[in-house]
N, C-alpha and C positions, 0 to 999 in steps of 0.2 A: 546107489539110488534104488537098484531092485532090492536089496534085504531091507529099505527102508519101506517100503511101495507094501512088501513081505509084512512086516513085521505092523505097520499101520492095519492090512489086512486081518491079521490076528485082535487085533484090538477095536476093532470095529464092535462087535458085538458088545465086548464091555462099555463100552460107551454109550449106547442103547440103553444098558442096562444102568448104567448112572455109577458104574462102578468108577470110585474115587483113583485106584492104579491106575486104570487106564487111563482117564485124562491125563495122571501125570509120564504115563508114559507115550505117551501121545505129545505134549508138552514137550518132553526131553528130547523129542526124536524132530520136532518141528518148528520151535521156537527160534531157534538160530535162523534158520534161514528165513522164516517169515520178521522175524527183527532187521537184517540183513534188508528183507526188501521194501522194507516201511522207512527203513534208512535211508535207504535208494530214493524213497519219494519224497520224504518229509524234508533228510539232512537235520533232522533234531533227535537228540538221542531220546531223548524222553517222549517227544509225544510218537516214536517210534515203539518203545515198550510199552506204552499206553496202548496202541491200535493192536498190540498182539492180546495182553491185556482183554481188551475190548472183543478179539474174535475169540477168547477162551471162555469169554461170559458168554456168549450169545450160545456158543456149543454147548454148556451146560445146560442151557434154558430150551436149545433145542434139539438136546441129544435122545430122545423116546422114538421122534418122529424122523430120524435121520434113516437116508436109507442111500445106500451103496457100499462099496466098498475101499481099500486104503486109499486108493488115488482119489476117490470122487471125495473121501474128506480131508484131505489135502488140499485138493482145489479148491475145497467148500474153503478154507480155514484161509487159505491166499486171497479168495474172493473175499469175505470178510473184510481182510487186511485192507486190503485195495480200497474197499465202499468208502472205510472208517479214514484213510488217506485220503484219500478224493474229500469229504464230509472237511477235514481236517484244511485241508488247503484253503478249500471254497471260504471258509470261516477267515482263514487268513487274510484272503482279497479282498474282503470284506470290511476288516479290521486288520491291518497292517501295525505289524509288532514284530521285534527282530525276537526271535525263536532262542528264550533262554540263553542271553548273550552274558550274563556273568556265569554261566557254568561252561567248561570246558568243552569243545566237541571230541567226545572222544566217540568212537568205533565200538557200534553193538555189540559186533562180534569181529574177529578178525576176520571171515570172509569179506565185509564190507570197506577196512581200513587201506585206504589208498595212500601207497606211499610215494606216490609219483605226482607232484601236486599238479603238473599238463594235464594230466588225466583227468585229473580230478576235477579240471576245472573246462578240460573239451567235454565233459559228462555234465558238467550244471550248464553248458552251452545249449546241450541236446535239449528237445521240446521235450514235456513231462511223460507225454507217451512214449517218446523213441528213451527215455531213462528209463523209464519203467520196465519195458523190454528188453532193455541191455541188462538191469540187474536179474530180473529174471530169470533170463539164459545163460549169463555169465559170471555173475556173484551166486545164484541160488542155484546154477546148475539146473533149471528145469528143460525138461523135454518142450520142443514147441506145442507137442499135441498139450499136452500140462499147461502150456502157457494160455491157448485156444481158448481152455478149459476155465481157467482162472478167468480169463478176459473176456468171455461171453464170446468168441468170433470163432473163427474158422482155421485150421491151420495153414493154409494158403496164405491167408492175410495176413497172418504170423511171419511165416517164411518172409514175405514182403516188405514188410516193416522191419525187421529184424534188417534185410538186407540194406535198405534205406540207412536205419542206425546206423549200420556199419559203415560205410558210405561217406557219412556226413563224420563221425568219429575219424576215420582216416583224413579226412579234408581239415577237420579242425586241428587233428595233431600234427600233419603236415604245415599245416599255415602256421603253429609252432615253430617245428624244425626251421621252415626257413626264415623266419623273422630273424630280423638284424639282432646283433647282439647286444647286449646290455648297457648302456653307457659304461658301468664301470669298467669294461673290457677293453685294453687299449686298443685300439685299430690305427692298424699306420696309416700316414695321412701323406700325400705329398705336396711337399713347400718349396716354390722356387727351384724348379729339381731333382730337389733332395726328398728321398725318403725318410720320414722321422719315426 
């Protein structure tokens, strides 16, 4: 995370300057995990690589006038993601349409590919925000202050949320574990008796 923080730093200035390397190495370095957390919100592979997409166009159109350093365009570039997510949903509730259903779901990246389908499905349980927050810190890896940052809030509130997610993920995946077993599972039954 720090030689990435590092190395965004160094590239900062190229990007000001419109130089074509740097975005794509800005790109190589960030891509994944901002697909990863568009994944997180969306769960469509595609209009997930569209919203990164989407935050690389805006960076080119507003890279003169950009000002800080690796982390703040970092967050700049997650913030993006998130608007064009958020933009993305609202359009869906709107217009209800299953998300690309003859193409395969497959996984942006392997950070995001859940092979645990409980998981995967105590996480579409979770409210859009308490997902969004768990990919964040736990698929993307980011620091909470990074998350703050991303999400326009405070890291207290972070912490908070984050603990809440957590919370509600243990409770979902517990109400998992103990749910009865599956019909096909035989369970002895007793008859007259006898145990069968």
């Amino acid at each position: 995370m720090t030689s990435t923080l590092a190395a965004l730093d160094e590239l900062v200035d190229g990007i000001r300057n419109r130089d074509e390397v740097a975005f794509g190495d800005v790109y190589r370095l960030t891509a994944s995990g901002l697909a990863s957390f568009a994944y997180g919100m969306l769960r469509d592979r595609l209009a997930a690589e569209d919203s990164v997409q989407q935050a690389f166009l805006e960076l080119t159109r507003s890279a003169s006038t950009f000002r800080g350093d690796g982390r703040a365009l970092r967050s700049w570039l997650y913030r993006s993601v998130r608007f064009t997510c958020l933009d993305e949903l609202r359009r869906r509730s709107r217009h209800p349409e299953t998300p690309h259903e003859s193409l395969p779901e497959q996984a942006v990246t392997d950070d995001i590919e859940l092979v645990d389908p409980q998981l995967q499905a105590a996480l579409m349980a979770l409210t859009e925000r308490q997902r969004e927050l768990v990919v964040l810190r736990w698929v993307v890896d980011l620091a909470p202050e990074d998350i703050a940052d991303v999400l326009g809030t405070n890291r207290a509130a972070v912490y908070a949320a984050l603990a809440r997610a957590q919370r509600r993920l243990r409770k979902l995946l517990g109400a998992v574990e103990s749910a009865p077993p599956p019909a096909s599972v035989p369970v002895e039954t007793e008859t007259r008796g006898r145990t069968s």
